[in-house]
PQR file with spaces between the fields and no chain letter, atoms N, CA, C, O and H, PARSE charges and radii, in Angstrom:
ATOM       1  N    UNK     1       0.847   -1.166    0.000 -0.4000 1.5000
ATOM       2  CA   UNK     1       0.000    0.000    0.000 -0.0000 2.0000
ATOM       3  C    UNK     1       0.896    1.234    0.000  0.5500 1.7000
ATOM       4  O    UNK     1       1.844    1.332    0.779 -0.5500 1.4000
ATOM       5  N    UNK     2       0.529    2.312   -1.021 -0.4000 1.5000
ATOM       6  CA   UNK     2       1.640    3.469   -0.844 -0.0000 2.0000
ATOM       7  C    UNK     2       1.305    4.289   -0.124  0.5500 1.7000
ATOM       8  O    UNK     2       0.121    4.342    0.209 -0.5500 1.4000
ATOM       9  H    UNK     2      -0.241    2.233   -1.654  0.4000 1.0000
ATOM      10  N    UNK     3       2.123    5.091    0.299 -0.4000 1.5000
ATOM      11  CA   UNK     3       2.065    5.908    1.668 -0.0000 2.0000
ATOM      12  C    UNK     3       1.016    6.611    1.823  0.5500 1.7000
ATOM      13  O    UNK     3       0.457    6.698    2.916 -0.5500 1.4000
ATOM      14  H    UNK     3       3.085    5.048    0.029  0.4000 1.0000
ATOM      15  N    UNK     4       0.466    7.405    0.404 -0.4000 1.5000
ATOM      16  CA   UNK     4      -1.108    8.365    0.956 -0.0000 2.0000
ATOM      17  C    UNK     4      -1.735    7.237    1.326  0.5500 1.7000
ATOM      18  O    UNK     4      -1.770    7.033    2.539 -0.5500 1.4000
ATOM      19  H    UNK     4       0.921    7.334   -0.484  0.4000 1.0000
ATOM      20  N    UNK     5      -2.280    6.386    0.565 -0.4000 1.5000
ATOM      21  CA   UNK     5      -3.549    5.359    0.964 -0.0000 2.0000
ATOM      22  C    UNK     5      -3.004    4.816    2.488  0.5500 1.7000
ATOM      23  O    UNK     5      -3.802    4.898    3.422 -0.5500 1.4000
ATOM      24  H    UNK     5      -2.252    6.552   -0.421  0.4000 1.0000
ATOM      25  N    UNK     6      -1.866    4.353    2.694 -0.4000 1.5000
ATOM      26  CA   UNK     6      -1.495    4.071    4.620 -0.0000 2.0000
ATOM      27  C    UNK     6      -2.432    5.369    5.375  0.5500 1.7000
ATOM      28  O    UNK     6      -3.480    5.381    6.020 -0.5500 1.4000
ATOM      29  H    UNK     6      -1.218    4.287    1.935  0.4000 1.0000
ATOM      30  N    UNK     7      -1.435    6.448    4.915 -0.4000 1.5000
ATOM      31  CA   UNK     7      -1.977    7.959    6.001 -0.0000 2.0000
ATOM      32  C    UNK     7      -3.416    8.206    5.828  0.5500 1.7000
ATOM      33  O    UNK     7      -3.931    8.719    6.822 -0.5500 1.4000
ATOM      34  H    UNK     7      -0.583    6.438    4.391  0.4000 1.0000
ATOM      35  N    UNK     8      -4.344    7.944    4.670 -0.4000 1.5000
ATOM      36  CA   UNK     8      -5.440    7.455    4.945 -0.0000 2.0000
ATOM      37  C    UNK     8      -6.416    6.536    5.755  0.5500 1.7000
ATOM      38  O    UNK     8      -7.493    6.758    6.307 -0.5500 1.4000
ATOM      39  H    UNK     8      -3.926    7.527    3.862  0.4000 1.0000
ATOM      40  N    UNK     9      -5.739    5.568    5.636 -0.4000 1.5000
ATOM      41  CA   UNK     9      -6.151    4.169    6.115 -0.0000 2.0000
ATOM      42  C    UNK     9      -6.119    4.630    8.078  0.5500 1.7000
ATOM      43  O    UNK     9      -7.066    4.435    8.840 -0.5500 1.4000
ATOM      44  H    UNK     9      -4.864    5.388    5.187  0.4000 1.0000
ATOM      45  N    UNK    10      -4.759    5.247    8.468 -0.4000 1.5000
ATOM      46  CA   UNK    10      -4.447    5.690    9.301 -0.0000 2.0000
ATOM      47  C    UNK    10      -5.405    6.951   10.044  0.5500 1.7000
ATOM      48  O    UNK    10      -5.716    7.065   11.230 -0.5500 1.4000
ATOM      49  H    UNK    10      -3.989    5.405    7.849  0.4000 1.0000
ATOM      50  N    UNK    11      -5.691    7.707    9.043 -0.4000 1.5000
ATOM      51  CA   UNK    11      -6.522    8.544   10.030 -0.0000 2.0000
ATOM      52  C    UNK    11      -8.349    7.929    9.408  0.5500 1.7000
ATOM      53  O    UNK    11      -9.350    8.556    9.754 -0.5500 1.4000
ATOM      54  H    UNK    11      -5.439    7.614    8.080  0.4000 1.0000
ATOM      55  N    UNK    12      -8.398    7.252    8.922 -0.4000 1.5000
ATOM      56  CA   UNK    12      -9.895    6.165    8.979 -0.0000 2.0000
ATOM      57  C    UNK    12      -9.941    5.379   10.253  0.5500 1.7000
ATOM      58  O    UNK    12     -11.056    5.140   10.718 -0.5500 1.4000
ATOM      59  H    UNK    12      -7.585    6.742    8.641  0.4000 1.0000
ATOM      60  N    UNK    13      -8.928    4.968   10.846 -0.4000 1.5000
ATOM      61  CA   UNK    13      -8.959    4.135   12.138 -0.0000 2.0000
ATOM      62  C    UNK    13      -8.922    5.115   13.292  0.5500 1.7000
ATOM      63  O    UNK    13      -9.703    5.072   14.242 -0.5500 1.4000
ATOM      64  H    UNK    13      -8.023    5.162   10.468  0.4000 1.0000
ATOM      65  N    UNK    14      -7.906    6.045   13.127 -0.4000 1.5000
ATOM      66  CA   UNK    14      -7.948    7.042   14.323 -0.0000 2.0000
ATOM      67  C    UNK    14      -9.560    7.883   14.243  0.5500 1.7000
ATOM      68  O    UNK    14      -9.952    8.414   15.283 -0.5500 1.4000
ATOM      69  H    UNK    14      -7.271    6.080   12.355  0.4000 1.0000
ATOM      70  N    UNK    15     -10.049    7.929   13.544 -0.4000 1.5000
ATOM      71  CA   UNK    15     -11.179    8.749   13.170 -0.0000 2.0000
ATOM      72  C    UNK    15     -12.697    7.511   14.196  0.5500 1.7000
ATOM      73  O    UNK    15     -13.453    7.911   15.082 -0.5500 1.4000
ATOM      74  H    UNK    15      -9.731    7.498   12.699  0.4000 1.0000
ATOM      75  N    UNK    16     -12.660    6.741   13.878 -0.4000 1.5000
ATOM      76  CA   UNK    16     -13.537    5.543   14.197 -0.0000 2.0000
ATOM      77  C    UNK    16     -13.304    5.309   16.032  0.5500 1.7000
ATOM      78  O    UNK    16     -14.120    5.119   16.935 -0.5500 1.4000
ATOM      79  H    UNK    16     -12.046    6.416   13.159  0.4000 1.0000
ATOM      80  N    UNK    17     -11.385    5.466   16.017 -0.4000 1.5000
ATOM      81  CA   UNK    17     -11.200    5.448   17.632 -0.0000 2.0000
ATOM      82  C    UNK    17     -12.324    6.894   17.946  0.5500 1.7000
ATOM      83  O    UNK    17     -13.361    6.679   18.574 -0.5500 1.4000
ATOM      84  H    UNK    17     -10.723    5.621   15.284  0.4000 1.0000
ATOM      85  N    UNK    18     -12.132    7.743   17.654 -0.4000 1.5000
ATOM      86  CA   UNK    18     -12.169    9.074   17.759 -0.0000 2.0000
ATOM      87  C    UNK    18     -13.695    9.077   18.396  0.5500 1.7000
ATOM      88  O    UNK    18     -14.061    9.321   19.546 -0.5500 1.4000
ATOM      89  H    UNK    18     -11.289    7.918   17.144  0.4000 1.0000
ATOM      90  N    UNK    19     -14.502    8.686   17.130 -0.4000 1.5000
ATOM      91  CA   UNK    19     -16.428    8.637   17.218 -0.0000 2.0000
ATOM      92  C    UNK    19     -16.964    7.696   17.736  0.5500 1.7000
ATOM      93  O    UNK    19     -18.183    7.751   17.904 -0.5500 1.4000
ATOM      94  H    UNK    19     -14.205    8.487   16.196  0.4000 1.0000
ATOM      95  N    UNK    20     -15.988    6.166   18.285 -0.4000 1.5000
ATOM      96  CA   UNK    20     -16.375    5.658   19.401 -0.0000 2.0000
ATOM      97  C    UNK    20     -15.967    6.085   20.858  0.5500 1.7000
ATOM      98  O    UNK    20     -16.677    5.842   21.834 -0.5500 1.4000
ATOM      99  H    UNK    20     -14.999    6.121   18.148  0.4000 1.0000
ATOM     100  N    UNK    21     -15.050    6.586   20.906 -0.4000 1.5000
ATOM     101  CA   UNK    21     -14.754    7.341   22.689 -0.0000 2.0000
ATOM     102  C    UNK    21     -15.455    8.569   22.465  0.5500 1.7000
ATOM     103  O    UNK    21     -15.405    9.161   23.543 -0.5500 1.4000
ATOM     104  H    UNK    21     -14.473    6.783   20.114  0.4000 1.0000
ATOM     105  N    UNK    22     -16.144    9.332   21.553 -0.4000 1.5000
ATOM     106  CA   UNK    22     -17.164   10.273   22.036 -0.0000 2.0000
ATOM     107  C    UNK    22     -18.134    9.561   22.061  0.5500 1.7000
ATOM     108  O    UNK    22     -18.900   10.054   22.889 -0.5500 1.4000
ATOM     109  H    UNK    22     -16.184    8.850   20.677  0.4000 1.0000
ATOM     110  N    UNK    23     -18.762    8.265   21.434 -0.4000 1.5000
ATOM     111  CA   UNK    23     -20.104    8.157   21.699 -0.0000 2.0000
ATOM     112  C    UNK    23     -20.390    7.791   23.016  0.5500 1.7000
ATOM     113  O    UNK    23     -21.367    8.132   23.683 -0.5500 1.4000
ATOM     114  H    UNK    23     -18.140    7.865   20.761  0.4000 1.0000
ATOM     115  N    UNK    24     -19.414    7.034   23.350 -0.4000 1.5000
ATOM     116  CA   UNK    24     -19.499    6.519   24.403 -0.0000 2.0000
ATOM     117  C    UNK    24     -19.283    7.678   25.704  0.5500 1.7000
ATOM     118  O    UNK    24     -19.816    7.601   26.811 -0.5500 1.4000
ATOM     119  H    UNK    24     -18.621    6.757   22.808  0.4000 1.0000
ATOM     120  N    UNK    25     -18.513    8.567   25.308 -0.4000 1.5000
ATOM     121  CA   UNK    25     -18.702    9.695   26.361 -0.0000 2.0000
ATOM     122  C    UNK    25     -19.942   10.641   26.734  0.5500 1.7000
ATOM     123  O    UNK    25     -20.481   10.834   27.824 -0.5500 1.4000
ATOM     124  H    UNK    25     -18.080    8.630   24.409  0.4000 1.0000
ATOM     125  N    UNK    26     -20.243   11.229   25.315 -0.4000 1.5000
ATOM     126  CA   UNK    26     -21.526   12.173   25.014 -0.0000 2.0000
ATOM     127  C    UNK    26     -22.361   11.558   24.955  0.5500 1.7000
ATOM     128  O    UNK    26     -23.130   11.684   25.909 -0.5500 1.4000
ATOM     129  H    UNK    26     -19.805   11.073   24.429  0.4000 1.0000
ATOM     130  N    UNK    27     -22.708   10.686   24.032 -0.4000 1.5000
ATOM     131  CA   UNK    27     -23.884   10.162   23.084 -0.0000 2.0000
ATOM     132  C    UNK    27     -23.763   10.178   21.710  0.5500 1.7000
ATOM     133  O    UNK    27     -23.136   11.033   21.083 -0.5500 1.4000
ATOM     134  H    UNK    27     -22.084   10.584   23.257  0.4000 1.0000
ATOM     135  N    UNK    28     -24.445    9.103   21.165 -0.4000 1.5000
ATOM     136  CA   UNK    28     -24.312    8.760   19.702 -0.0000 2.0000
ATOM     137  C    UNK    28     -24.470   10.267   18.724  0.5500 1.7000
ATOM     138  O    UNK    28     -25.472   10.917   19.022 -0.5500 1.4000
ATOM     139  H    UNK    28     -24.954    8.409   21.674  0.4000 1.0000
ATOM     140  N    UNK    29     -23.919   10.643   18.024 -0.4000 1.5000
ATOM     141  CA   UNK    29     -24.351   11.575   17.387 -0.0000 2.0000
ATOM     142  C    UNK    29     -24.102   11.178   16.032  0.5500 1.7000
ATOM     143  O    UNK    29     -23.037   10.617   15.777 -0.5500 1.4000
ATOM     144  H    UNK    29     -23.105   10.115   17.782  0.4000 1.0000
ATOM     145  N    UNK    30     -25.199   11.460   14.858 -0.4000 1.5000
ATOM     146  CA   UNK    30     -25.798   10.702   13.373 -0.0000 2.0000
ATOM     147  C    UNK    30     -24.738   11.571   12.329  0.5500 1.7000
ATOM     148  O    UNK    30     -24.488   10.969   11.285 -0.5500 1.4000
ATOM     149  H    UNK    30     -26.065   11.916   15.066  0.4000 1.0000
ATOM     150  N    UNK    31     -24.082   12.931   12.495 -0.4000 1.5000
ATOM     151  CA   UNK    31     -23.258   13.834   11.232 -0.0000 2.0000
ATOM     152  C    UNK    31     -21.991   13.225   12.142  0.5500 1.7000
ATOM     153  O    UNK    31     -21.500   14.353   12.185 -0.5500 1.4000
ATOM     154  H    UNK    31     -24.285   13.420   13.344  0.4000 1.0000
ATOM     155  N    UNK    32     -21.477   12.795   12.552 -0.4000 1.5000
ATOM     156  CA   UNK    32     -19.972   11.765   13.271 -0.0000 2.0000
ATOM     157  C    UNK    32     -20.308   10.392   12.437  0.5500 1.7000
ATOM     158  O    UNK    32     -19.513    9.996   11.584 -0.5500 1.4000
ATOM     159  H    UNK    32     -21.875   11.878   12.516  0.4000 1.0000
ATOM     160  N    UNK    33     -20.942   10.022   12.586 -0.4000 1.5000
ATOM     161  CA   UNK    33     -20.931    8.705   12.001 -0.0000 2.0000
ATOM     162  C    UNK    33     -21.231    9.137   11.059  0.5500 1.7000
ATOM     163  O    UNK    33     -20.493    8.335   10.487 -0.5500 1.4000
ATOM     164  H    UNK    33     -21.587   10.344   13.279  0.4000 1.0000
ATOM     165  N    UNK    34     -21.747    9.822   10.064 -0.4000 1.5000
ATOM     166  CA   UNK    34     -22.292   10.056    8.826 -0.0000 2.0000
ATOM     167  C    UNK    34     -21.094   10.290    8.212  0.5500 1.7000
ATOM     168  O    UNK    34     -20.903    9.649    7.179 -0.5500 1.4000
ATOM     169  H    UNK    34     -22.347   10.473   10.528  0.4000 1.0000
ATOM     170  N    UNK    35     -19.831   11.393    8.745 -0.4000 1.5000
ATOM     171  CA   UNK    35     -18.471   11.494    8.618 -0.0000 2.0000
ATOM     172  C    UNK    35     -17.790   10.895    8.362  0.5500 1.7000
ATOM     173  O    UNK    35     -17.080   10.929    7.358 -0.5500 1.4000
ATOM     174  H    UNK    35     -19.986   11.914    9.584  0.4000 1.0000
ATOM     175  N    UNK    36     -17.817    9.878    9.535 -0.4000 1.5000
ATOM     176  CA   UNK    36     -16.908    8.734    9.301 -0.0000 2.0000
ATOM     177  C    UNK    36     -17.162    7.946    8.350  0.5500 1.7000
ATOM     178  O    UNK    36     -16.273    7.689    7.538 -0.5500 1.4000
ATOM     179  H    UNK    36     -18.394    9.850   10.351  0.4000 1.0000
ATOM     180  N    UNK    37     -18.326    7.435    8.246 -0.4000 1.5000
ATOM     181  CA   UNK    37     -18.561    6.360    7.054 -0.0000 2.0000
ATOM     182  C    UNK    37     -18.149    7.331    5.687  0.5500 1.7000
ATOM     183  O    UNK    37     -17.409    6.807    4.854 -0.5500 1.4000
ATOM     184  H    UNK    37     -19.048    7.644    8.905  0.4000 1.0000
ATOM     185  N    UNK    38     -18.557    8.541    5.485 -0.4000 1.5000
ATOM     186  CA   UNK    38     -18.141    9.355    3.896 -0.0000 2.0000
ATOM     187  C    UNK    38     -16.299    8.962    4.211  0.5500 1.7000
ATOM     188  O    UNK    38     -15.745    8.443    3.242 -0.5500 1.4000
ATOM     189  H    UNK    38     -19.158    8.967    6.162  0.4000 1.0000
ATOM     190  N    UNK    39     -15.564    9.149    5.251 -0.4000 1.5000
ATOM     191  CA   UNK    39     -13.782    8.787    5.347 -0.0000 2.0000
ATOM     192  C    UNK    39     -13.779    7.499    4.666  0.5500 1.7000
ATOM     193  O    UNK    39     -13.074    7.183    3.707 -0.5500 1.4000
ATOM     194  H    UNK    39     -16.013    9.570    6.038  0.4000 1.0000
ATOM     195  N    UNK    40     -14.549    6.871    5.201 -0.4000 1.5000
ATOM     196  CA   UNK    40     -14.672    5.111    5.440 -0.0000 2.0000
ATOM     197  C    UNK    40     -14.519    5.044    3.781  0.5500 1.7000
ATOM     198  O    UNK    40     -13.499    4.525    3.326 -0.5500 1.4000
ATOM     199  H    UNK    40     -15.122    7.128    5.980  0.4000 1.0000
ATOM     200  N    UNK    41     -15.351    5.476    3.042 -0.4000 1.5000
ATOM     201  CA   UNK    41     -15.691    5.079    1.589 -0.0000 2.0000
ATOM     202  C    UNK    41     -14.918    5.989    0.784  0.5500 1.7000
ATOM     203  O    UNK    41     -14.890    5.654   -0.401 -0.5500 1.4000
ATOM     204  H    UNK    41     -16.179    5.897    3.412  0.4000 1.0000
ATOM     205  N    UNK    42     -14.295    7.015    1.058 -0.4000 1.5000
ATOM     206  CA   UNK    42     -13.381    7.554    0.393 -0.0000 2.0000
ATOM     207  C    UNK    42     -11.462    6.717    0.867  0.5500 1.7000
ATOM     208  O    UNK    42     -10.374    6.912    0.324 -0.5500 1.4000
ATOM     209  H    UNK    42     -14.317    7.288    2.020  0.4000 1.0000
ATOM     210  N    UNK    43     -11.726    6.101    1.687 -0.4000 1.5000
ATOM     211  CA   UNK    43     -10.280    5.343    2.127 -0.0000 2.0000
ATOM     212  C    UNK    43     -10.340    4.433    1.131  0.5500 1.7000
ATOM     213  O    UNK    43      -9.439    4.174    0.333 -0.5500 1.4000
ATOM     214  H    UNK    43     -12.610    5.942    2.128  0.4000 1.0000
ATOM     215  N    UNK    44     -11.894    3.739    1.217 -0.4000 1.5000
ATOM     216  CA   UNK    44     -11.497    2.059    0.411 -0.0000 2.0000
ATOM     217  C    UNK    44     -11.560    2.771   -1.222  0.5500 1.7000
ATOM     218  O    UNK    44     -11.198    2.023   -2.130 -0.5500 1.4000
ATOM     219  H    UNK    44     -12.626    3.949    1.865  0.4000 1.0000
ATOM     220  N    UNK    45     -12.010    4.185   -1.596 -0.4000 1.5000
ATOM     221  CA   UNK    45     -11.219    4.471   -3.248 -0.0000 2.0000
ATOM     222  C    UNK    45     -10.073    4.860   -3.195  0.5500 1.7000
ATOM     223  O    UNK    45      -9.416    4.588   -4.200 -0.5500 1.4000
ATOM     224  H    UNK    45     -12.304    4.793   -0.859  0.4000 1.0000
ATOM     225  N    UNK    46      -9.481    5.476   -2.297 -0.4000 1.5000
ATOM     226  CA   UNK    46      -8.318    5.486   -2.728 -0.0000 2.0000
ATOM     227  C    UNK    46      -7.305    4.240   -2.499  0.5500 1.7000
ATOM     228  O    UNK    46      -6.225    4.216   -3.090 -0.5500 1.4000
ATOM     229  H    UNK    46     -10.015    5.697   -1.480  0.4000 1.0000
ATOM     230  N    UNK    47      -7.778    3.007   -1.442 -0.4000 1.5000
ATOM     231  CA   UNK    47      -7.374    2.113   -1.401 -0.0000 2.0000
ATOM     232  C    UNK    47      -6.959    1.390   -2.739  0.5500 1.7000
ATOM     233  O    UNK    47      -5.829    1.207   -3.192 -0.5500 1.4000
ATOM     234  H    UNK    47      -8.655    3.027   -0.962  0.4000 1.0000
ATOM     235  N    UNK    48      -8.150    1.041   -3.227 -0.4000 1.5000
ATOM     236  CA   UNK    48      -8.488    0.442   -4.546 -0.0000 2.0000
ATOM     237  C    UNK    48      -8.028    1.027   -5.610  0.5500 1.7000
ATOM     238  O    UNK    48      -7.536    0.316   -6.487 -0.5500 1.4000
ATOM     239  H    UNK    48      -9.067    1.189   -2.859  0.4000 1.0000
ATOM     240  N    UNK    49      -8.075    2.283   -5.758 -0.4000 1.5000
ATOM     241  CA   UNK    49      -7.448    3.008   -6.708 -0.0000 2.0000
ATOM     242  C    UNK    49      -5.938    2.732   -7.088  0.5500 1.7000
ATOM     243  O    UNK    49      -5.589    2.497   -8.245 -0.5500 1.4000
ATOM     244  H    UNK    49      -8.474    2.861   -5.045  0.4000 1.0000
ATOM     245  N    UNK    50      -5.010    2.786   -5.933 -0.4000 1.5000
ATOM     246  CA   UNK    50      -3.464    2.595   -6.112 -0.0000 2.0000
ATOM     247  C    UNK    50      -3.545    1.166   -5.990  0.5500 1.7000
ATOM     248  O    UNK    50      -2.570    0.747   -5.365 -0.5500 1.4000
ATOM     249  H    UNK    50      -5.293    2.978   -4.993  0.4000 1.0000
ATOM     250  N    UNK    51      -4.235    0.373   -6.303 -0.4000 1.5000
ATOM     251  CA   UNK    51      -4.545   -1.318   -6.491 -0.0000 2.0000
ATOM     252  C    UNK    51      -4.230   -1.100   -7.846  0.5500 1.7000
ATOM     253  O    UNK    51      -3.051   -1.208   -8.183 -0.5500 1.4000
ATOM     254  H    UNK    51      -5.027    0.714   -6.811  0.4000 1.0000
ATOM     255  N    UNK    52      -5.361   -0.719   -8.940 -0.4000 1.5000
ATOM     256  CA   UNK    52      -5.545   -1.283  -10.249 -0.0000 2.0000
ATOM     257  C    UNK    52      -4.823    0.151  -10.718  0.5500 1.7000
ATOM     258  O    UNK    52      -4.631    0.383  -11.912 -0.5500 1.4000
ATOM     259  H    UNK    52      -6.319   -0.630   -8.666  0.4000 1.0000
């Protein structure tokens, strides 16, 4: 994997740590997760992208 897609991949996991220790602090909130999942699906294109 080349280094952007890692530093991606990297702040997709720190991001997920991130919106589970607030949910669990505050409460669930729907534009955090809505966030994360838009990271989530922009990681696995650029994942895939430097694939093919």
């Amino acid at each position: 994997m080349p280094g952007s897609a890692k530093a991606m991949a990297g702040c997709t996991v720190g991001g997920l740590i991130l919106a589970t220790a607030y949910t669990v602090a505050v409460g669930s909130s729907g534009w955090l997760w809505f966030a994360w999942v838009v990271l989530a699906l922009v990681t696995v294109g650029v994942v895939a992208g430097k694939r093919w």
